[in-house]
C-alpha positions in Angstrom: 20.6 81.2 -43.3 16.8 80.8 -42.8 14.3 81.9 -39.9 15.3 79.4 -37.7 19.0 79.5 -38.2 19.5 81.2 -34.1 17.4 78.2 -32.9 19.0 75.7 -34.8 22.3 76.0 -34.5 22.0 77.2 -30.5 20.7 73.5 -30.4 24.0 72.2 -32.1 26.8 74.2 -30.3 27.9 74.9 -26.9 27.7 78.6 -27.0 24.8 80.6 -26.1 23.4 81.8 -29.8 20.2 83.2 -28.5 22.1 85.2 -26.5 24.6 86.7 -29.4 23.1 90.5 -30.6 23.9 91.0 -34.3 27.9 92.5 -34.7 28.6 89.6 -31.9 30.5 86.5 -32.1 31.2 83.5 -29.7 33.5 80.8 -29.8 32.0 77.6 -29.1 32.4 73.2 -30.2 30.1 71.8 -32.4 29.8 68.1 -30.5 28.4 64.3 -30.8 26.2 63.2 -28.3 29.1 61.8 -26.4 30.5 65.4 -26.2 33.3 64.5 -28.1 34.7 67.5 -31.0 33.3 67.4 -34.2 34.1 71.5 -34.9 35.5 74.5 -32.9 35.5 77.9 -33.9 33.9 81.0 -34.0 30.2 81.7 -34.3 29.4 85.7 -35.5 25.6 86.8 -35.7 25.1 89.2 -38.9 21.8 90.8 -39.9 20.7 87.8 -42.3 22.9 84.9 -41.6 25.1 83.4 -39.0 29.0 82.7 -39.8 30.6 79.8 -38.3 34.6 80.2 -38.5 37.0 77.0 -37.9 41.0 76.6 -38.2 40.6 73.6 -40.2 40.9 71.9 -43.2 37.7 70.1 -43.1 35.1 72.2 -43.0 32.8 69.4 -44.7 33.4 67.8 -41.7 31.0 70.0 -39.7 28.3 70.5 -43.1 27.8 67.2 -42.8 27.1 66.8 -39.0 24.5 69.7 -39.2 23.0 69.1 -42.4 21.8 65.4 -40.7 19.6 67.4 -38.3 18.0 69.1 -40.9 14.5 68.3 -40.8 11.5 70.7 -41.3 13.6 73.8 -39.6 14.3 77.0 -42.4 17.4 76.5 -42.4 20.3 76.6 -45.4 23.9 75.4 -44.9 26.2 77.2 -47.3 29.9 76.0 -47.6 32.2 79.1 -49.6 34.3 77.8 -52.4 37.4 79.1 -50.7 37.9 82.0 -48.1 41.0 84.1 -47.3 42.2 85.0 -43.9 44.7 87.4 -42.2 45.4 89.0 -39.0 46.0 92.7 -37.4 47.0 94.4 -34.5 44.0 96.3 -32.8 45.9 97.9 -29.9 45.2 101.5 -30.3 42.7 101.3 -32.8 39.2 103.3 -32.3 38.3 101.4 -35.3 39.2 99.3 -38.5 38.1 98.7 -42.0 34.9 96.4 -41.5 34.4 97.2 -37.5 33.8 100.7 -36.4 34.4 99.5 -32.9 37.0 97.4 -32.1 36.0 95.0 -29.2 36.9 91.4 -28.5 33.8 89.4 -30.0 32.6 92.3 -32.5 32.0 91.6 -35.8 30.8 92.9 -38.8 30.9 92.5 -42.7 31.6 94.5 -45.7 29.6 94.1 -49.0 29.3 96.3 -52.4 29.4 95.2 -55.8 33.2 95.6 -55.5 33.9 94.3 -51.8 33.3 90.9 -49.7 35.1 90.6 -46.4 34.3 90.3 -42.7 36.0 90.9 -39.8 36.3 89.9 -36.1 38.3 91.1 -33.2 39.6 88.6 -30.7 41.6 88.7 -27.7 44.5 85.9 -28.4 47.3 85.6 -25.6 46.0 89.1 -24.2 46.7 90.7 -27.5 43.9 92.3 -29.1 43.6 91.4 -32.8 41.6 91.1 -35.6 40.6 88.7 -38.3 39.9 89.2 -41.9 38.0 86.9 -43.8 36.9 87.1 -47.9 37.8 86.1 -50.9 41.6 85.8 -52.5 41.4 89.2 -54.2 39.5 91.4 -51.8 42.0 90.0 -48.8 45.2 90.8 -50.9 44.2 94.1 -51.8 43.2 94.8 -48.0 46.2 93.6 -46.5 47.9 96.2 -49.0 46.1 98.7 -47.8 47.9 101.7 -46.2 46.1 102.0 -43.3 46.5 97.8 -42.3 49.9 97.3 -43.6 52.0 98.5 -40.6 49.3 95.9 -38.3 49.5 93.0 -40.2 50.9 89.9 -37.9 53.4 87.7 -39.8 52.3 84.1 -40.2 54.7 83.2 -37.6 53.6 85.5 -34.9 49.9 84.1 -35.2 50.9 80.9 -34.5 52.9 81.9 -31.4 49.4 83.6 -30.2 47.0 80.8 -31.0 50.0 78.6 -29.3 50.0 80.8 -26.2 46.2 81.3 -26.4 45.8 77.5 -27.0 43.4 77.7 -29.5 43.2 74.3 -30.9 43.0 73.4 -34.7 40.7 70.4 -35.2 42.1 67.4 -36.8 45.4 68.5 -35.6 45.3 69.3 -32.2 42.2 67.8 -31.1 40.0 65.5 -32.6 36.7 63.4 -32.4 38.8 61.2 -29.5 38.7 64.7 -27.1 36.3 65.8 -25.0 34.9 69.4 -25.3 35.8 70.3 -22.1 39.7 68.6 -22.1 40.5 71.6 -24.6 40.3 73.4 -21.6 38.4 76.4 -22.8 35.3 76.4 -20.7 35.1 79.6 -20.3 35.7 81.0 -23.9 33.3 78.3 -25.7 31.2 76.8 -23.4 27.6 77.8 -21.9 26.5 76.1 -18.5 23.4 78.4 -18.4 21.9 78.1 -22.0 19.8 74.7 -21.2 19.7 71.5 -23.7 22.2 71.2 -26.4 23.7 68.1 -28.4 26.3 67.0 -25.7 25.3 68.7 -23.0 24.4 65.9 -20.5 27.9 64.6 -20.5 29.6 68.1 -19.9 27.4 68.9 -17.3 28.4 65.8 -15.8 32.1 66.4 -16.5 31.5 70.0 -14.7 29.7 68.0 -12.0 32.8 66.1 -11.5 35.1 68.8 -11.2 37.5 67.9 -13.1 38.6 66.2 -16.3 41.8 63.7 -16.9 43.3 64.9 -19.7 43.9 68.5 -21.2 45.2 70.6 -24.2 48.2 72.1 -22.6 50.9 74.6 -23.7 54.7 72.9 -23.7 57.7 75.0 -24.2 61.0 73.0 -25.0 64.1 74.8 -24.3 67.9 73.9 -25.8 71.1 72.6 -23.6 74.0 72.2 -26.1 75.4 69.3 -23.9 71.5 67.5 -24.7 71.4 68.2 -28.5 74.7 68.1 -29.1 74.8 71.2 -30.6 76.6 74.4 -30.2 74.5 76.7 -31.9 70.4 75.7 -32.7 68.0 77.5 -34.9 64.0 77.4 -32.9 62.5 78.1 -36.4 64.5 75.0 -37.6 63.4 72.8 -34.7 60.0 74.1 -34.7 59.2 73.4 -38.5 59.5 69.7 -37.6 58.8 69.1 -34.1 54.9 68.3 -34.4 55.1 64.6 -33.5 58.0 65.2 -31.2 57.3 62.5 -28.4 57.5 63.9 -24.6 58.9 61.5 -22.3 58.4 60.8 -18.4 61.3 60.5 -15.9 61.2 56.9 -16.7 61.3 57.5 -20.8 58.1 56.4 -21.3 56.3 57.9 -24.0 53.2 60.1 -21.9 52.6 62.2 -25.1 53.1 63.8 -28.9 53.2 67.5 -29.7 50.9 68.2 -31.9 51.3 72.1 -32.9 54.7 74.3 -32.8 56.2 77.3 -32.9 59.4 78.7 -32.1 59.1 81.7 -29.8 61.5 83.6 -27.2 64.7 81.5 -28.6 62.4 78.0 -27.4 60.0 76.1 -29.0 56.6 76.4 -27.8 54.3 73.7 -28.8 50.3 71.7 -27.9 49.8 68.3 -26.1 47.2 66.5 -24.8 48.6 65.7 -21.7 47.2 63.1 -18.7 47.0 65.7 -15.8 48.4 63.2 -13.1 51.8 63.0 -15.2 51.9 66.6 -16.3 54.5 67.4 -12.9 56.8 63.9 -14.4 57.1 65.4 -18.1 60.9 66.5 -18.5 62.6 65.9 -22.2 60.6 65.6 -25.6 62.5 63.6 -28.3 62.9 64.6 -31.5 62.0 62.9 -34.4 65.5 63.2 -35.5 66.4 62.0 -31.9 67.5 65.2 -30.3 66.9 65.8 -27.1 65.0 69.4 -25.4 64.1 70.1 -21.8 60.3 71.0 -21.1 58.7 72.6 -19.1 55.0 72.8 -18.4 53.2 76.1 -17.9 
C-alpha cells in the first residue's frame, strides 16, 4: 500500500508493474542482485493496493527482502495472518464470483462487512482456471457454493497442472541457488523492455548469452514390472514419496533429485533442475526405497 507502491515494487520484481491496469496481474521473481530467487508469484494491481501471491511457505522470506529497501518511499508491507486458497475450472464461464470477466491475468476482489476474497484467473497447462484467495471461513463457504462446486479442482489435479505448467514452488523447487531465468519462464515473469530492476544486469546478460546451463524441467517416470519388481504399482503410492528420487545417467551417476511429484496418466510426473548438456543421457530415477522407473524427458 502507499503512493509509491507501483514504483517501488516495479523496481524490486521482474515484471512490468507500471505497465499492469487495475483488475490485472503478472507473474514475475522477486531477485538479489546476483539474479538469483528470492520470491515468485503473482503480482495483481487493485484500486488501493497491490497483491503479491507466492506458493510458499515463507512468505517472510520476501517481507523481509523488500522491507530493507524501504527508505523514504510511501510505501506499507502488510503480511495476512493466514490466507486460504482453492482452484476452479473457468472453461465456459462468461464470469465467476469475484471476476465478471474471466481472462488469464484478471483479477479482482470482493469486500463487504460479510465477504473478503480475491480472485485470479490463470492459464496453467492450457487450462484456464481460477484462484481464490481469503480467509478460512469466507473460502469454505465459497467453495460450497452451488454455483463453484461442480468447478472445483481436487488437490491432486492442481498439482498435475502446476507440474505440467511448471510453476515452481520456492524453497522447494527452486531456491536462492537458481537463477531467475533457469526456471525457464521468461516469457510468463520476465520483462526485457521495462528498464532497471534489482537483478536485471545479470539477466540481460544471461539473455545476451542465449542460453542458460541449467533449467527447471518436467520428468515423467513410467513403470516396467521386470524394473520394480512389481506386478501391479499404485502412481499415487509412488508419487507421495518420490520428491528426492535421484535421476541417474547411463553411467549411474547421480545428474539430479526430483523435487515436486505427482502421479498423472498411470506415471509419475515430477520437477528437476536438470544440467541441459545431460538432459538427452537421463534414463532411470531411483527410488528412495530403491525401485527403479524409466524417464523420460519432455
Amino acid at each position: 500500500m502507499g503512493r509509491d507502491r507501483v514504483r517501488f515494487l516495479h523496481n524490486f520484481c521482474t515484471a512490468d508493474i507500471r505497465g499492469l491496469s487495475v483488475g490485472r496481474a503478472a507473474e514475475a521473481f522477486f531477485t538479489d542482485a546476483r539474479a538469483r530467487i528470492v520470491a515468485h508469484g503473482y503480482v495483481l494491481m487493485l484500486e488501493d493496493q497491490l497483491q503479491i501471491w507466492l506458493l510458499s511457505d515463507d512468505p517472510q522470506r520476501l517481507h523481509k527482502h523488500l522491507d530493507r529497501y524501504i527508505i523514504s518511499e510511501d510505501v506499507k508491507l502488510i503480511l495476512p495472518d493466514h490466507c486460504d486458497s482453492f482452484a476452479v475450472h473457468a472453461a465456459g464461464l462468461s464470469s465467476l464470483p469475484g471476476l465478471p470477466v474471466v481472462m488469464a491475468g484478471n483479477c479482482s476482489p470482493v469486500t463487504d462487512p460479510n465477504v473478503a476474497f480475491t480472485g485470479l484467473c490463470v492459464s496453467w497447462s492450457g487450462q484456464l482456471l481460477v484462484l481464490y484467495c481469503g480467509t478460512a471461513a469466507t473460502i469454505a463457504h465459497l467453495r460450497q457454493s452451488s454455483d463453484l462446486q461442480p468447478k472445483v479442482i481436487s488437490d491432486i489435479n492442481l498439482q498435475q497442472y502446476r507440474i505440467t505448467e511448471r510453476y515452481p514452488i520456492i524453497g522447494t523447487d527452486l531456491s536462492i541457488d537458481h537463477l531467475a531465468p533457469e526456471a525457464d519462464r521468461n516469457a510468463q515473469a520476465i520483462s526485457y523492455n521495462k528498464g532497471c530492476y534489482l537483478g536485471q544486469e545479470p539477466i540481460a546478460r544471461i539473455d545476451a548469452l542465449g542460453h542458460i546451463n541449467r533449467a527447471l524441467r518436467l520428468v515423467r517416470l513410467s513403470f516396467n514390472a521386470s524394473e520394480t519388481g512389481d506386478s501391479v504399482v499404485d502412481p499415487a503410492t509412488v508419487a507421495s514419496s518420490a520428491a528426492g528420487a535421484e535421476l541417474l545417467l547411463d553411467d549411474g551417476a547421480v545428474a539430479a533429485t526430483l523435487t515436486s511429484a505427482t502421479a498423472a496418466e498411470n506415471e509419475v510426473w515430477g520437477l528437476a533442475v536438470l544440467r541441459l548438456a545431460t538432459v538427452g543421457q537421463i534414463t532411470r530415477a531411483r527410488l528412495v526405497d530403491g525401485r527403479v522407473l524409466s524417464v523420460a524427458i519432455p
